[in-house]
N, C-alpha and C positions, 0 to 999 in steps of 0.2 A: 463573571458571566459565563455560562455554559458553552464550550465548545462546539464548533460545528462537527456535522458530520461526515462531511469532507467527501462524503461521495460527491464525484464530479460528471455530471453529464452524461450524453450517450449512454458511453459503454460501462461505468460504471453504477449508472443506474438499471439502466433493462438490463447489460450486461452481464457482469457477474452477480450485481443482487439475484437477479432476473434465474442464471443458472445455475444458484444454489447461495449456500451459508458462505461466509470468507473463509471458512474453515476446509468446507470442500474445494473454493478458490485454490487455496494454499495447495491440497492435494494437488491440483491439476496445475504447481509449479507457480503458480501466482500467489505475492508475498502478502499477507494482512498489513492492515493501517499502523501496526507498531511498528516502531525502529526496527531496525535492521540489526541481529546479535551482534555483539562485539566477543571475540576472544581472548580476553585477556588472559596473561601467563600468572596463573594461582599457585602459590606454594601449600606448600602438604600444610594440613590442619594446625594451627597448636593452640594452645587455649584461650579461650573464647577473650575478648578485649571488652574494654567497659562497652567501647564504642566500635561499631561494627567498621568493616575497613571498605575503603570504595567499593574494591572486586565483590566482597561480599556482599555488600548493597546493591552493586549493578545486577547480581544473579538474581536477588529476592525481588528487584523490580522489573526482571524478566520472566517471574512464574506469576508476578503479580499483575502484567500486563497481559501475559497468555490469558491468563482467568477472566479476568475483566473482559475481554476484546469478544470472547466468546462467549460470555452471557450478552455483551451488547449486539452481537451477529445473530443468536437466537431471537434476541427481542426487534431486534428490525425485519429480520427473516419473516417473522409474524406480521408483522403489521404491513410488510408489502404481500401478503397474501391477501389482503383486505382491499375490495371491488374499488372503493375510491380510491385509494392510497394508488393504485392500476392505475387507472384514469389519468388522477393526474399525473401519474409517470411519464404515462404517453402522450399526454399534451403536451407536457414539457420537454419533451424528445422530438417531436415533430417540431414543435417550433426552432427547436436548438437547429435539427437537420436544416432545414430550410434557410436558415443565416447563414449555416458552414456553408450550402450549396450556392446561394447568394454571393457568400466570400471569395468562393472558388468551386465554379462548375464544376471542376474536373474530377473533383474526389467523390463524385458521387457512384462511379464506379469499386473504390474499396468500401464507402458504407453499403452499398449493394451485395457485397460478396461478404464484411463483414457478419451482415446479421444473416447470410447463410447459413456461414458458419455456426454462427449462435444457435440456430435454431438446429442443427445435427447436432451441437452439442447441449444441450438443452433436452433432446430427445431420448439419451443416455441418463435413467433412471439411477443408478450406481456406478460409476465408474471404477470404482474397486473391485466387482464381482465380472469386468470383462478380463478374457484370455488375453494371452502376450500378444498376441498377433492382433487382438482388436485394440489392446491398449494403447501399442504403440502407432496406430491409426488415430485412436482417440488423441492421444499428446501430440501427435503431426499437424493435427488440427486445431489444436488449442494454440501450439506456439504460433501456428499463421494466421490465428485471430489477434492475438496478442499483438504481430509485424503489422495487420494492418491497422488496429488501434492505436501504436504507437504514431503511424504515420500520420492516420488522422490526429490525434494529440495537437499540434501547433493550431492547425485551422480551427480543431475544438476550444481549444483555452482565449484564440482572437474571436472567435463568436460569443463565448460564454462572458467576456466583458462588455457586449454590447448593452445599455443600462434597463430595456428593457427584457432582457435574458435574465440579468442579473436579480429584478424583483420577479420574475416569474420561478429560477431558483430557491431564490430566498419562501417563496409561498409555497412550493412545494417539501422545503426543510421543514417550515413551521406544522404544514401537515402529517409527514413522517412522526416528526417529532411528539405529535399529541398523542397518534395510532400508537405509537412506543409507548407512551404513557399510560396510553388504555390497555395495553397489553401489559404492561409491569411499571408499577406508579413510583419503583424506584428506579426507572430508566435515565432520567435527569442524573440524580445523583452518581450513577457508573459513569453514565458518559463524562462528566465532569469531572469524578476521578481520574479517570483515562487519562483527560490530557493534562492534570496533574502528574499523574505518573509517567506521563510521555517527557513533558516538561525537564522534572526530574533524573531522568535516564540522560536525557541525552547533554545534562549539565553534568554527570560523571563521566560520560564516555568523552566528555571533552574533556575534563579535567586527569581520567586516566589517558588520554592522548598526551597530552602537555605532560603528567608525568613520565612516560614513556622515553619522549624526547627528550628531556633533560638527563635521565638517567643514562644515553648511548653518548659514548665515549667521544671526544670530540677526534675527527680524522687527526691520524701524524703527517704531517708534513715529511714528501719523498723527499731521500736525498738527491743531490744533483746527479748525474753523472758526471763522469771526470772527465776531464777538458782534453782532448784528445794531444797529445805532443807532437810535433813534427821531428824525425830523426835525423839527423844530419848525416847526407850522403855523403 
């Protein structure tokens, strides 16, 4: 069965979809949907093995998830430019807001300054072509849209299980998902490579951890110190 797409709600829908590719996400310091690098300790080359060795395999399915993760950010890219794929983003947002605010009035003052923010950052056509002085106003402002989405985070994820969030969700996946399709009819298949190769990564970087740990030397037991003797006066 094909993987979701794992965008989750709010801020990840109008959000970062919203203010660009995950690629330019990444630029402004926010991480894309793949694992997290691992760096393992490689030794110097030597000739090539029947069978490729974990480390080597873990690198190949990190230029192979870069690849992937960025033709599937183009092809979503596209299709939320598309008037209904809009729509129902915003349906789906407003309803979600409206449960968070329901759940707890109080946070409606950071989605209020959140989607400020969004929208001065949103307003920044290239953020690569600003001077040092507007960039590091631009990353001032990214990382304190990031603090208040995290904070919203809990109250988002207890709204987003409420069951009817969850099929309005799910109908606007299925929607995404066709627009993907209309826009590149091999969209299904990357996607569900992905998290094939997601899968896979993160079964070596566990199994290069567990090697890790076996290989470090078990601690030596300190000696005592010596028992102090009383001198006879």
């Amino acid at each position: 069965m094909m993987g979701r797409l794992k965008f989750k709600t709010v801020f990840a829908v109008s959000g970062l979809l919203a203010l660009g590719t995950l690629a330019q996400a990444q630029e402004w310091g926010q991480q894309a949907e793949s694992p997290e690098p691992v760096q393992p300790t490689i030794s110097a080359p030597q000739a090539e093995p029947a069978t490729p060795s974990p480390q080597a395999e873990l690198q190949h399915l990190q230029m192979q998830l870069q690849e992937i993760s960025g033709q599937v950010a183009e092809i979503q890219q596209e299709a939320f430019e598309r008037q209904d794929i809009q729509d129902a983003s915003s349906a789906y947002e407003q309803q979600l807001r409206a449960k968070m605010v329901e759940l707890s009035p109080e946070i409606q003052q950071d989605i209020d300054a959140a989607e400020e923010l969004m929208d001065e950052l949103r307003s920044v056509e290239d953020p690569g072509a600003l001077s040092p002085e507007e960039g590091q106003a631009f990353q001032e402002k990214f990382m304190e849209f990031q603090q208040r989405a995290q904070r919203l985070q809990p109250i988002e994820e207890q709204a987003s299980r409420d069951p009817e969030l969850q099929a309005a969700q799910s109908a606007l996946e299925t929607k995404v998902l066709a627009a993907m399709a209309d826009v590149n009819p091999q969209s299904s298949h990357l996607i569900q490579e992905r998290e094939e190769l997601v899968q896979r990564y993160m079964q070596l970087t566990q199994q290069l951890q567990q090697q890790q740990q076996l290989q470090q030397p078990a601690p030596q037991p300190q000696p005592e110190p010596p028992a102090m003797q009383l001198q006879d006066q």
